[in-house]
Residue frames as qw, qx, qy, qz and C-alpha x, y, z in Angstrom:
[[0.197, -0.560, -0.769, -0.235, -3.76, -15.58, -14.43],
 [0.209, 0.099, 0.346, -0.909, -5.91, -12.47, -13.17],
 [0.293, 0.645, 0.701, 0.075, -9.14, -11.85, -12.62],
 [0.178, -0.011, 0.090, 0.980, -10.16, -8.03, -14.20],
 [0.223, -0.541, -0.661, 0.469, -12.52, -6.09, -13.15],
 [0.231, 0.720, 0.443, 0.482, -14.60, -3.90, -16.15],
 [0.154, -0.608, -0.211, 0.750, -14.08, 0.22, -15.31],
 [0.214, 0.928, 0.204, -0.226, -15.21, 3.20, -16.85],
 [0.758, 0.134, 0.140, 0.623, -12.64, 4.03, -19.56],
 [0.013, -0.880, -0.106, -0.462, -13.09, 7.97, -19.11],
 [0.612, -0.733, 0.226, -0.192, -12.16, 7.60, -15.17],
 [0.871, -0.007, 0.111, 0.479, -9.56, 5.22, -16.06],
 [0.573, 0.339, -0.037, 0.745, -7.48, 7.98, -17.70],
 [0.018, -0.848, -0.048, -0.528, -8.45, 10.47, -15.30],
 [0.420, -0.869, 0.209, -0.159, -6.56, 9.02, -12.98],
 [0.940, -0.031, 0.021, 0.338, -3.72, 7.63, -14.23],
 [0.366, 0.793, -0.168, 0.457, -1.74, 10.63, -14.08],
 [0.576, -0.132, -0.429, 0.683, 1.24, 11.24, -11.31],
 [0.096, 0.089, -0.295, 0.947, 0.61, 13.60, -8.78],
 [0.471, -0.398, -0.455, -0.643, -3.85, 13.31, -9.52],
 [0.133, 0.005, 0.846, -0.517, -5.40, 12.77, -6.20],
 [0.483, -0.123, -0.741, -0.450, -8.73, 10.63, -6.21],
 [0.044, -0.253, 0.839, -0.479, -10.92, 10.75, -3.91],
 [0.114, -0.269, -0.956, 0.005, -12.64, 7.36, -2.68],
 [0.462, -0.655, -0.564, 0.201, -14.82, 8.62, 0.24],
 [0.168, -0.942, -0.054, -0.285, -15.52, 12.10, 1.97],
 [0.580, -0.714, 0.392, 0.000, -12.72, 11.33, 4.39],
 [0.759, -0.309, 0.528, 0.225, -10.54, 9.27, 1.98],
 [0.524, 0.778, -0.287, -0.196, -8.28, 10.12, -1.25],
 [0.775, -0.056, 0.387, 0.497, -5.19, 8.48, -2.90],
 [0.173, 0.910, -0.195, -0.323, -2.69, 10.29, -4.90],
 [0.849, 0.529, 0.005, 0.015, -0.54, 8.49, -7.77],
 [0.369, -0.782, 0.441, 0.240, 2.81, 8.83, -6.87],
 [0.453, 0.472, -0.690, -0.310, 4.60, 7.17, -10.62],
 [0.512, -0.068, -0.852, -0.085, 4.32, 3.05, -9.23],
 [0.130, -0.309, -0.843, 0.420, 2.80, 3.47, -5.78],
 [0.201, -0.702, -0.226, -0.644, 0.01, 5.53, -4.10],
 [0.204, -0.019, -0.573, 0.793, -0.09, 7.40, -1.11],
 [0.334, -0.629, -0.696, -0.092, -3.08, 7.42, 0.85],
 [0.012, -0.119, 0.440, -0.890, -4.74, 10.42, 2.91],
 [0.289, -0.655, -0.686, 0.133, -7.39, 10.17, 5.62],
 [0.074, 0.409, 0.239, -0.878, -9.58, 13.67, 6.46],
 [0.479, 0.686, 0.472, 0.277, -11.78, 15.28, 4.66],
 [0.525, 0.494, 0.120, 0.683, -10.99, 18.04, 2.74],
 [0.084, -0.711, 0.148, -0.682, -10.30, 21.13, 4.78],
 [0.774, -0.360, -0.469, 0.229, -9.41, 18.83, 7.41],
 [0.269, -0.924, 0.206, -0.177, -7.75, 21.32, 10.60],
 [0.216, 0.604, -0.751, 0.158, -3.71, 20.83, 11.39],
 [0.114, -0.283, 0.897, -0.320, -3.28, 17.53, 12.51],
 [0.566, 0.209, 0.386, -0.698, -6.77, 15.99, 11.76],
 [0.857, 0.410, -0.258, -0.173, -5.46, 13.85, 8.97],
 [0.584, -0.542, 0.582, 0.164, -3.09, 11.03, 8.16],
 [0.525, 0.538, -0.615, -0.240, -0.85, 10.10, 5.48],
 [0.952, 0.020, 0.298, 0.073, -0.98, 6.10, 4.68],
 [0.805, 0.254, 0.285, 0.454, 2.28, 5.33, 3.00],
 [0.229, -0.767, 0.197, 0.566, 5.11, 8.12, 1.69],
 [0.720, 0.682, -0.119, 0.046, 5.45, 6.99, -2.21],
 [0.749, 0.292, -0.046, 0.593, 9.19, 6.54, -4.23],
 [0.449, -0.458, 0.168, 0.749, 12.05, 8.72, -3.91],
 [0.174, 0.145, 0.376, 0.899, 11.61, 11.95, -5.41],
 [0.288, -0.693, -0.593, -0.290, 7.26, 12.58, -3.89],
 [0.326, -0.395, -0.585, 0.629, 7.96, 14.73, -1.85],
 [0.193, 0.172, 0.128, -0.958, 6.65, 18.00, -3.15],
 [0.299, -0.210, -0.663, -0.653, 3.71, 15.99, -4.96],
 [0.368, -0.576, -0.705, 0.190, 2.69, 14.76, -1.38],
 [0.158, -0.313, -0.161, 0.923, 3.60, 18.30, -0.37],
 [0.276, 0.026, -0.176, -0.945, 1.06, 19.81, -2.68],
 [0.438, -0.437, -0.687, -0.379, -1.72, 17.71, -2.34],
 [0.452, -0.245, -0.507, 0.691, -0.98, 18.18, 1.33],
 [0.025, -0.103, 0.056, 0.993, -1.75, 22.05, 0.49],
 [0.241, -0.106, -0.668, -0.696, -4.58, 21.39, -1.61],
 [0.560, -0.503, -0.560, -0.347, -6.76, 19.29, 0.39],
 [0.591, -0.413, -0.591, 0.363, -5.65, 20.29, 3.50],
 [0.057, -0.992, -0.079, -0.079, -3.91, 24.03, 3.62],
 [0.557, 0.659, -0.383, 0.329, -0.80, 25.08, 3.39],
 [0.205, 0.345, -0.707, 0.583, 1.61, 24.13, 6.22],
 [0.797, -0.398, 0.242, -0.384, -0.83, 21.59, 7.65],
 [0.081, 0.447, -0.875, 0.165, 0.68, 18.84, 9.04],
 [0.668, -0.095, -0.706, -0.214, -0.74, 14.96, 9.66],
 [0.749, -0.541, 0.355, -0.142, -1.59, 13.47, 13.44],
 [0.820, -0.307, 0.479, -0.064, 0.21, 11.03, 12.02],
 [0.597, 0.380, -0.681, -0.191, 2.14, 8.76, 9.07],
 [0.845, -0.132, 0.495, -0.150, 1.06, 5.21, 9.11],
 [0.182, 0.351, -0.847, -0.354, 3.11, 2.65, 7.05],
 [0.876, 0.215, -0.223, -0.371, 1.41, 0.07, 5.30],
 [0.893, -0.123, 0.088, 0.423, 5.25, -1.60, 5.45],
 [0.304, -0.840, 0.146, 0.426, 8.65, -0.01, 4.72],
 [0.760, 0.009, 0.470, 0.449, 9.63, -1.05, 1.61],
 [0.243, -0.183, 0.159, 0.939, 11.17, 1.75, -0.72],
 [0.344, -0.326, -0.414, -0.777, 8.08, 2.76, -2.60],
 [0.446, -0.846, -0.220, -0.193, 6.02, 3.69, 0.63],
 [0.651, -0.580, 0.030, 0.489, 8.98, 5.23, 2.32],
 [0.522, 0.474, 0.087, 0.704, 10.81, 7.62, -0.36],
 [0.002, -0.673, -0.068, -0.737, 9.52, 10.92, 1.21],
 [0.642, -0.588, -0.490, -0.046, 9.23, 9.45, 4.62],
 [0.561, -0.338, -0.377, 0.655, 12.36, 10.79, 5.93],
 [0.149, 0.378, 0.172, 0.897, 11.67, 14.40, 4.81],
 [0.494, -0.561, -0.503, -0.434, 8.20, 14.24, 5.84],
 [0.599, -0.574, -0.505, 0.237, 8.93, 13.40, 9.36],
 [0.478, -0.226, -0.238, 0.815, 11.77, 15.57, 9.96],
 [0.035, -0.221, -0.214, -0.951, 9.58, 18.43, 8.50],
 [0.580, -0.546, -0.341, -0.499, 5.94, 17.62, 10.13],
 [0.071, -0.361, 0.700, -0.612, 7.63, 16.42, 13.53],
 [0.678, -0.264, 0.163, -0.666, 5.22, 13.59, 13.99],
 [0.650, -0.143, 0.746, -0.025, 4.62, 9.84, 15.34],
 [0.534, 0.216, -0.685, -0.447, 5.55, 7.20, 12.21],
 [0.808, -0.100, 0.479, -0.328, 3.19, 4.06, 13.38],
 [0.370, 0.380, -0.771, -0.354, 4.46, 0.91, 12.09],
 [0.890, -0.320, -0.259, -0.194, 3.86, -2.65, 13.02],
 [0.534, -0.748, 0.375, 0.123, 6.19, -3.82, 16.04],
 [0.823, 0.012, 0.489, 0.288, 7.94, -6.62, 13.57],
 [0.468, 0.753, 0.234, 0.399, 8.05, -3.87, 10.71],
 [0.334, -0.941, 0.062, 0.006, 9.95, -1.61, 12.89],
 [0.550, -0.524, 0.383, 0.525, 13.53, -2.85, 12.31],
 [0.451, 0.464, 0.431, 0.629, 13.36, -2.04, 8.44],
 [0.067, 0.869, 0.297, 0.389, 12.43, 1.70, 9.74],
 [0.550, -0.831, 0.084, -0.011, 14.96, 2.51, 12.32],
 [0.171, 0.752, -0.625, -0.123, 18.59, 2.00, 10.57],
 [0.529, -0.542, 0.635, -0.151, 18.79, -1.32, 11.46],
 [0.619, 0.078, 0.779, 0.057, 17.74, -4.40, 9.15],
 [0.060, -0.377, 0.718, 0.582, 17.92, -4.39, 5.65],
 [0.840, 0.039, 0.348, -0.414, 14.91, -6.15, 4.09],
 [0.746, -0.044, 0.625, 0.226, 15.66, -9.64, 2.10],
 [0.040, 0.321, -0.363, -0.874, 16.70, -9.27, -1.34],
 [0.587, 0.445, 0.052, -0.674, 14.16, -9.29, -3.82],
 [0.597, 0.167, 0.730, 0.289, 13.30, -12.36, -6.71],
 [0.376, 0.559, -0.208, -0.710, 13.78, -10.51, -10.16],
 [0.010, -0.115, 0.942, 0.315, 13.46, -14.05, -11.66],
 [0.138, 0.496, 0.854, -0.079, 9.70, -14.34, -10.86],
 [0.358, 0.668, 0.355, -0.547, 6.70, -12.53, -12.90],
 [0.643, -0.237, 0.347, 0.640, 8.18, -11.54, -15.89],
 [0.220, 0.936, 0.271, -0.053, 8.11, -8.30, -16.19],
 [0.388, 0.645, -0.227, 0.618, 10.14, -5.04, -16.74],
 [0.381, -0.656, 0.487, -0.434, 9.64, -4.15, -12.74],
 [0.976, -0.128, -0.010, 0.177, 10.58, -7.97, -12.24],
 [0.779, 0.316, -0.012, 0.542, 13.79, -7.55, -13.73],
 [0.095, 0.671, -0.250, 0.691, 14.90, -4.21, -12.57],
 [0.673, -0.703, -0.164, -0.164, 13.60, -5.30, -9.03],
 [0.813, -0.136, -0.255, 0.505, 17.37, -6.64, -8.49],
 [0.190, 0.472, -0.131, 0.851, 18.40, -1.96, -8.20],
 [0.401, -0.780, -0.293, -0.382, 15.54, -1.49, -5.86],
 [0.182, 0.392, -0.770, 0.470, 16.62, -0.49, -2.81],
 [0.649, -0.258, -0.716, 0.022, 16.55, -2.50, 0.17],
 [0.470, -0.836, -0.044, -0.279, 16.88, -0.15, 3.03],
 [0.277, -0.627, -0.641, 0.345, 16.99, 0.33, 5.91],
 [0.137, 0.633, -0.022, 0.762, 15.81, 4.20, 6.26],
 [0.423, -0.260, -0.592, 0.635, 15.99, 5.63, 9.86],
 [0.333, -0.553, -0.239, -0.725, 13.09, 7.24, 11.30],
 [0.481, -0.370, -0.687, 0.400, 13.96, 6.47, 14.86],
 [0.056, -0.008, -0.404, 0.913, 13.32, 9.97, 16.56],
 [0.538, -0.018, -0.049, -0.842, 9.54, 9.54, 15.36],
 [0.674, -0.042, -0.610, -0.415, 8.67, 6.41, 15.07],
 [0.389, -0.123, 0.783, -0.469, 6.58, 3.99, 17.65],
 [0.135, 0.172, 0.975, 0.047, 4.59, 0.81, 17.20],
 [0.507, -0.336, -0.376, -0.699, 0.83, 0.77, 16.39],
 [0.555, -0.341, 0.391, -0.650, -1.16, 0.62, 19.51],
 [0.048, 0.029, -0.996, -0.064, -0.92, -3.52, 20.54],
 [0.389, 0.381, 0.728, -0.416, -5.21, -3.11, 20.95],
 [0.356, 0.388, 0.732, 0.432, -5.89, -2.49, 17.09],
 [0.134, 0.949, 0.213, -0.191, -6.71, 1.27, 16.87],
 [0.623, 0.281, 0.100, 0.723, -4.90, 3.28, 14.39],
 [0.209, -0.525, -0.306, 0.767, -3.86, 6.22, 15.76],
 [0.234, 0.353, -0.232, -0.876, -5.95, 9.67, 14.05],
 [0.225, -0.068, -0.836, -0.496, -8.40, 7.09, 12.56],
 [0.490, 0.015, 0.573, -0.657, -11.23, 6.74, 14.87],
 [0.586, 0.449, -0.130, -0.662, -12.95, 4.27, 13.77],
 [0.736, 0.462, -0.492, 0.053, -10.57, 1.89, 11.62],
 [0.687, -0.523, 0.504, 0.033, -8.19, -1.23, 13.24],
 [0.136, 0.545, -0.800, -0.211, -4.90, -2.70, 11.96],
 [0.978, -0.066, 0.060, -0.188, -4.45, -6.05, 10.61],
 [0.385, -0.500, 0.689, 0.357, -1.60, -7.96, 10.66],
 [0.836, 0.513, 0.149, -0.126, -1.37, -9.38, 6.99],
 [0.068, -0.819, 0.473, 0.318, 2.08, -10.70, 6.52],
 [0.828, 0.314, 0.457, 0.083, 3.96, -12.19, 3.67],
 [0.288, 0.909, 0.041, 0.300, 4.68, -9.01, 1.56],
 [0.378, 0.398, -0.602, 0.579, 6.62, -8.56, 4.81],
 [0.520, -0.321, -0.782, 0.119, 6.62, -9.79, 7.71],
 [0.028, -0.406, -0.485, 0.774, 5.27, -6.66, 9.51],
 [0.199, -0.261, -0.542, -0.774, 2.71, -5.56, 6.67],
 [0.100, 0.452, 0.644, -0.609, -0.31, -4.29, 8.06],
 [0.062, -0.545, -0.600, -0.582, -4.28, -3.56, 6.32],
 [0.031, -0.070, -0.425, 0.902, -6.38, -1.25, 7.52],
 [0.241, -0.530, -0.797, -0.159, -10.38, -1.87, 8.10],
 [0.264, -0.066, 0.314, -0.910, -13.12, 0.23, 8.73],
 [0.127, 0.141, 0.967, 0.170, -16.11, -1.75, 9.60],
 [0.263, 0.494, 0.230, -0.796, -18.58, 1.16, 9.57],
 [0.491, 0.681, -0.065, -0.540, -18.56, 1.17, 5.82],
 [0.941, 0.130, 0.311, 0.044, -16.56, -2.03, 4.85],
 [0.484, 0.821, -0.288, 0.095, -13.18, -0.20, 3.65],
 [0.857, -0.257, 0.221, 0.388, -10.03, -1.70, 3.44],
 [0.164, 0.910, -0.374, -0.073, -6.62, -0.38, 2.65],
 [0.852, 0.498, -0.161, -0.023, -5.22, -2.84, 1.13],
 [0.422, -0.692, 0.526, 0.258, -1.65, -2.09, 1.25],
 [0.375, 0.533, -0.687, -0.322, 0.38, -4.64, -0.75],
 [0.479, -0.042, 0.844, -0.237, -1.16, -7.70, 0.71],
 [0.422, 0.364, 0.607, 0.565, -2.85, -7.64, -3.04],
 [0.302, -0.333, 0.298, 0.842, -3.12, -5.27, -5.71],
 [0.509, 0.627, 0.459, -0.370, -5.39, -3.91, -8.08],
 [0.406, 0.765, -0.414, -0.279, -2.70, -3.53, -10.95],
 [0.921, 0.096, 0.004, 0.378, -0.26, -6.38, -12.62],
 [0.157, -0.943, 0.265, 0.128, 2.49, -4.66, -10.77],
 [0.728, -0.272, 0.475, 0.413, 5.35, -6.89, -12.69],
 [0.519, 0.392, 0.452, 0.611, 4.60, -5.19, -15.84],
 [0.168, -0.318, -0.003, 0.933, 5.53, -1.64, -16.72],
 [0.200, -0.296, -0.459, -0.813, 2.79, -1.30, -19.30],
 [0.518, -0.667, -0.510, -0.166, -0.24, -2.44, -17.21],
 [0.537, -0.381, -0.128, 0.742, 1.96, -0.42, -14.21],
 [0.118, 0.033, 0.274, 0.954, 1.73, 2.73, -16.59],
 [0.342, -0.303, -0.653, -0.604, -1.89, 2.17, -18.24],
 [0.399, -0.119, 0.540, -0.732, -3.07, 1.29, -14.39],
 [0.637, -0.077, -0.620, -0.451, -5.73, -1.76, -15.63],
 [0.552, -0.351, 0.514, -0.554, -7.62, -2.72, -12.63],
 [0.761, 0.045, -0.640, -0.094, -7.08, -5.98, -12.10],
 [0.853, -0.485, 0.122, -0.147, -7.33, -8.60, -8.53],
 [0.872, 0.110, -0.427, 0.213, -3.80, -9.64, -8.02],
 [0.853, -0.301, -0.301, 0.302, -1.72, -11.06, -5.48],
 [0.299, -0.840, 0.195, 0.408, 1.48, -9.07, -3.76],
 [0.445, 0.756, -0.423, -0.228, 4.32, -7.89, -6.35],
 [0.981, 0.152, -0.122, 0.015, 5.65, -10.87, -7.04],
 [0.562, 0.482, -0.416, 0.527, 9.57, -9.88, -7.11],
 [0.095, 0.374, -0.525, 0.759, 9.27, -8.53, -3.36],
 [0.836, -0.353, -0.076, -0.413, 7.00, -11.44, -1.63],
 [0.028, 0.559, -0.797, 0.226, 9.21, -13.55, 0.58],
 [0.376, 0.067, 0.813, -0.440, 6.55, -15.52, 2.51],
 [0.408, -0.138, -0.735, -0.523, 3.82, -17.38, 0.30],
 [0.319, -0.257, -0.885, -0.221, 2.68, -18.93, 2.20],
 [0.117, -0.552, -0.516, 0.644, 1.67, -16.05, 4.81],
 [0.298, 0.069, -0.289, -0.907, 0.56, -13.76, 1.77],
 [0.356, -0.233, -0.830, -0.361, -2.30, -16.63, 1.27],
 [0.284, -0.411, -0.783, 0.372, -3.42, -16.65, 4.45],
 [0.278, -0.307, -0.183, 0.891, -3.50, -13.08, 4.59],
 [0.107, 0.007, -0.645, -0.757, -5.53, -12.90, 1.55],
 [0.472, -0.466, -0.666, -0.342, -8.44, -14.77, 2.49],
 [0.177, -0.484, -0.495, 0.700, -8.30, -12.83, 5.99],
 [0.022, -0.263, 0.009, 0.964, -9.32, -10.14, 3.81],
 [0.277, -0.161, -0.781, -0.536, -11.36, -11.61, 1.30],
 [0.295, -0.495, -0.754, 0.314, -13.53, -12.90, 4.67],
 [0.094, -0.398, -0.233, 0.882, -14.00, -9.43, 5.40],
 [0.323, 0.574, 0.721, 0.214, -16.20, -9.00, 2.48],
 [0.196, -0.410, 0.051, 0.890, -15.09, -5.16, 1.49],
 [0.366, 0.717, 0.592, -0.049, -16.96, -2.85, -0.03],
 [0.306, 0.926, -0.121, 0.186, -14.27, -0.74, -1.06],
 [0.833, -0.350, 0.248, 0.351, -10.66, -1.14, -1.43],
 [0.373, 0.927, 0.034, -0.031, -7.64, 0.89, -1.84],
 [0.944, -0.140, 0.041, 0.295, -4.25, -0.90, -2.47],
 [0.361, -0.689, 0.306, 0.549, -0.63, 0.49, -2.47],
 [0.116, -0.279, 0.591, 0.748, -0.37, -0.22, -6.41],
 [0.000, -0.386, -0.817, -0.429, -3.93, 0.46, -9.05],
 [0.125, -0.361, -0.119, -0.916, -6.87, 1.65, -8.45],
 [0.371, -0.160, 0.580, -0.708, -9.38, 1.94, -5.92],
 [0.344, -0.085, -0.787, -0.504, -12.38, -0.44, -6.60],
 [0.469, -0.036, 0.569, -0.675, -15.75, -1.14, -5.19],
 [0.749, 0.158, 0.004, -0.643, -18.89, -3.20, -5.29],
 [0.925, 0.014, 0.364, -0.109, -19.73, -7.17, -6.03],
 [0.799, 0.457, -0.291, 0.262, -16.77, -7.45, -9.11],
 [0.010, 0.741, -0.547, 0.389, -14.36, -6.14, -6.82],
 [0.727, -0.359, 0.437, -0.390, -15.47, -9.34, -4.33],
 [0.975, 0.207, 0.061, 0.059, -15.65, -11.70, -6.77],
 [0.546, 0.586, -0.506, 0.320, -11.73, -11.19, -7.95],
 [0.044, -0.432, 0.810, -0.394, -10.82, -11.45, -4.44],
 [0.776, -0.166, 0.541, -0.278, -12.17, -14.52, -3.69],
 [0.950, 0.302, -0.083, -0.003, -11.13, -15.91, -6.71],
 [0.446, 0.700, -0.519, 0.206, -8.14, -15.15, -5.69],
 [0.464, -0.461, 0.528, -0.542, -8.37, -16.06, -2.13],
 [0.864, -0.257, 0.433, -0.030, -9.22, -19.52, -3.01],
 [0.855, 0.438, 0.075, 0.266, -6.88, -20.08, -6.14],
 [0.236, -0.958, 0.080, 0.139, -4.25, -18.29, -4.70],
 [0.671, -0.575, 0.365, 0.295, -1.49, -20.45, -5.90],
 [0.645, 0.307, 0.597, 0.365, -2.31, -20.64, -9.19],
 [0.288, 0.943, -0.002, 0.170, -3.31, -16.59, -10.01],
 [0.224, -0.954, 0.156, -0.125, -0.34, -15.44, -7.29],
 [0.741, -0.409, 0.487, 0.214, 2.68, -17.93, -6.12],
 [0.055, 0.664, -0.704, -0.243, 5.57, -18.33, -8.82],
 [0.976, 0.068, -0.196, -0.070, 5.92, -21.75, -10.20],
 [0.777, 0.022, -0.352, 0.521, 9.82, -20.99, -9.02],
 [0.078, 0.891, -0.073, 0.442, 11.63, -18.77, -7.70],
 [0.108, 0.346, -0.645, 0.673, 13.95, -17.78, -4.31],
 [0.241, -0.161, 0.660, -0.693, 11.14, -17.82, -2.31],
 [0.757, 0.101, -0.424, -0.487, 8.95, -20.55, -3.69],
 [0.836, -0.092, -0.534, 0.086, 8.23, -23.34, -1.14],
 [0.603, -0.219, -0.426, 0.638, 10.18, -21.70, 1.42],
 [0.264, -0.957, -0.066, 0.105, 9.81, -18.27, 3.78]]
């Protein structure tokens, strides 16, 4: 069950290409990265260090983040920062490169920090639940750990995100248990992360095709249920006026609300498995 969430069918295909950057807000773009998106705060001709990269895409983004990088920023500018959304392989392909080439702080959450520092592995994935093609293949993904200890440091423990003025973290775990949204209340944006989605990320066609749709985290790589719910309607509450998740498109305005709240209160029925590994249990 989704809800979906009518779109221009022109703008639909103008940004369903890899590599396309889109941007939301003067100060706020995404860039396609083949299943994820990588997120950049600044506006355009931001000065070195005056932006930040949300998330690092799959294995293999680096020169796509690298040119957009160029594009909207200038060649050999570099980020205050890389914030992680979480650490799971599709927001983390290009991360080691990135750092070791920009030389800057990775901000995680403190609990999200052993999946980014060589150390912890994350759980394995349920390729039994959604049934899709990225269900089923989930069982290759990898699982980590990548090691970004010479940069990396918590997110500030008072809810500012570093280079963001403006915006505070949320904790919103489930996805994993250090997953973190990101809120501006100036203007009611939310980054989303993978706490839900704006694509049916279990199926490669709707995954390809991008159809904006309200749903839950990816199913195959949710451990906690019953902290994704909660997490949900923390956001929902928040009553966004724009929202830009780690897999789909961006979306704004009173449909965008309505899907999340319908999800927020019917959460078990659009989002939760009927089985699965982590069904009923964390």
């Amino acid at each position: 069950m989704t809800h979906q969430v009518p779109v221009d069918r022109e703008a639909r295909a103008a940004e369903v290409r890899d590599g396309h950057v889109h941007e939301v807000l003067p100060d706020l773009a995404y860039q396609r990265l083949m299943i994820v998106n990588a997120i950049y705060y600044g506006v355009h001709g931001a000065a070195d260090r005056n932006w930040v990269l949300i998330d690092a895409g799959v294995m293999g983004s680096t020169g796509m983040i690298r040119h957009a990088v160029a594009e909207r920023f200038g060649k050999n500018s570099r980020p205050h920062a890389i914030v992680l959304t979480h650490g799971h392989f599709d927001h983390v392909g290009a991360l080691e490169d990135l750092a070791k080439e920009w030389q800057v702080p990775v901000h995680a959450h403190p609990d999200e920090l052993q999946f980014l520092n060589g150390s912890t592995s994350y759980p394995p994935p349920d390729p039994s639940v959604g049934g899709g093609l990225m269900s089923a293949l989930s069982r290759f993904y990898p699982r980590g750990p990548v090691d970004v200890s010479p940069w990396l440091q918590p997110l500030p423990a008072d809810g500012t995100v570093p280079g963001m003025p403006g915006w505070r973290w949320l904790h919103t775990p489930g996805h994993t248990i250090g997953h973190i949204a990101l809120w501006r209340d100036a203007d009611r944006t939310l980054i989303s992360g993978d706490a839900f989605i704006t694509t049916d990320q279990e199926s490669a066609y709707a995954v390809a095709m991008q159809t904006p749709e309200i749903h839950g985290p990816p199913m195959y790589y949710t451990p906690d249920w019953e902290s994704a719910r909660l997490s949900v309607q923390l956001l929902a509450a928040l009553e966004p006026e724009c929202v830009v998740s780690g897999h789909g498109r961006a979306l704004e305005g009173e449909a965008m609300r309505e899907g999340l709240h319908t999800l927020a209160r019917n959460f078990a029925q659009i989002a939760v498995p009927e089985q699965g590994r982590y069904v009923g249990r964390a």
